[in-house]
N, C-alpha and C positions, 0 to 999 in steps of 0.2 A: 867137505863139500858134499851137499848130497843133490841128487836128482831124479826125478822124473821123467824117463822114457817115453812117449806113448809114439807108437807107430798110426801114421793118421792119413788121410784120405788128403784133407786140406786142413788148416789151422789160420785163424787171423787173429790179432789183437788190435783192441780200438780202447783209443784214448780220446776223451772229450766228443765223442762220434766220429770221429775221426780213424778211418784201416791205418795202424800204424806198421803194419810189419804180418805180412800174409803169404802163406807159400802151397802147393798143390802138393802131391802125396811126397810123403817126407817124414822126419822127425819133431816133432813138439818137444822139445825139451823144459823142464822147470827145475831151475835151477837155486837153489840155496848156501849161502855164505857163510862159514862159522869165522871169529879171529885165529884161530889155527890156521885156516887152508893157507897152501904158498902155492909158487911154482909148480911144483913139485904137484901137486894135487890136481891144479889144472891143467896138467902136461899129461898126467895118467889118464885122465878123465876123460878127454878131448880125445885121446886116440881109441881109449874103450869105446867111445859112443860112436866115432867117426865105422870101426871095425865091427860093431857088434852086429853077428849076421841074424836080424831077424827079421830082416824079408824074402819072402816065399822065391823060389827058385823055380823052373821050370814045371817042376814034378810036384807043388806046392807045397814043400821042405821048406821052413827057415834056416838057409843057407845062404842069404847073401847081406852084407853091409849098404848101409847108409849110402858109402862111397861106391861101392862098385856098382849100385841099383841108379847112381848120380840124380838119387832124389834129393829134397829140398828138407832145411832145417829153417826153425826157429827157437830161440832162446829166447827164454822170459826170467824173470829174475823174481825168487818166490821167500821171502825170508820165513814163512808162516813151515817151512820143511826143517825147521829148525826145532818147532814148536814143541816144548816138553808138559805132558797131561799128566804125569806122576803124582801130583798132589793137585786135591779141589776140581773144578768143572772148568775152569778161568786157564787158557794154557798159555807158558812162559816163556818168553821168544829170547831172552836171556843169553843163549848160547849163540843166535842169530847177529853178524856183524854188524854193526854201525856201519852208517854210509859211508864212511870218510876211510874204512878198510875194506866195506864190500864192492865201492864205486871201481876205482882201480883191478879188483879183483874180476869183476866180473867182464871187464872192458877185454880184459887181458882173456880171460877164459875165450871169451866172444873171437879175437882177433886169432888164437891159439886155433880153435876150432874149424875158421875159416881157413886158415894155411892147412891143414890136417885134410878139410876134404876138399880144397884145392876151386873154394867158390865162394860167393855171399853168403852170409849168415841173417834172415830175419830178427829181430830183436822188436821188443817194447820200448818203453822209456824205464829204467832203473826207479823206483820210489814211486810213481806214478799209480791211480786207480785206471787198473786193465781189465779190460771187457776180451775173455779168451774165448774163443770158440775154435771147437772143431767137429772132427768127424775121426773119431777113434777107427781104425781098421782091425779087427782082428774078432776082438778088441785085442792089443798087444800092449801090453803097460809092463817097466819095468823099472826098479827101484837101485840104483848105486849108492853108495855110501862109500869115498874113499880114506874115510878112518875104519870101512868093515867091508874089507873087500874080498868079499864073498863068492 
């Protein structure tokens, strides 16, 4: 499972012109499915990001989490973070799940994530063409991988 961090001002996603899923300074999360990930992957995952303290603290220190700042998340579901450019210009999404293991998985990620910070979780629709916008803060971007956790 890998993901996309960005620490953000605001974030929205629109589907067909339509805000599907938009929240005020928080997490944007982009998230990607391999047929490996389980459990197990979105249980690490979801408390790393729910913990990770990079927003600014008093003294403007990245010292504080997601949860304890009780800002706002969004999950979006990105299988293009799978994408392998190892060979030719044309990249191979190959190692990227199928719907019918990454539906499930990511449902699961989404509800994991919400019990973690103990509130809603924004989301897109799964398969869908999303129109993201935000407002990067920092800028703060930060990349997980939990087959290389780093």
């Amino acid at each position: 499972m890998r993901a996309v961090i960005q620490r953000v001002k605001y974030a929205s996603v629109t589907i067909s012109g339509k805000i599907e899923g938009e929240i005020s300074a928080g997490l944007l999360v982009l998230l990607g499915i391999e047929d490996s990930d389980d459990t197990d992957d979105i249980n690490w995952l979801s408390k790393k990001i729910a913990n990770l303290r990079i927003f600014n603290d008093s003294e403007g220190v990245m010292n504080v989490s997601l949860l304890d700042a009780g800002g706002e998340a969004l999950v979006i579901s990105q299988f293009t973070l799978h994408a392998s450019t190892r060979k030719g210009n044309r990249p191979s999404y190959i190692r990227a799940a199928k719907p019918e293991v990454a539906i499930p998985l990511y449902e699961e990620f989404v509800a994991r994530f919400e019990i973690d910070l103990g509130r809603p979780v924004a989301t897109g629709i799964f398969g869908a063409d999303m129109k993201v916008e935000l407002l990067n803060d920092g800028p703060v971007t930060i990349m997980i991988d939990t087959k290389n956790k780093e």
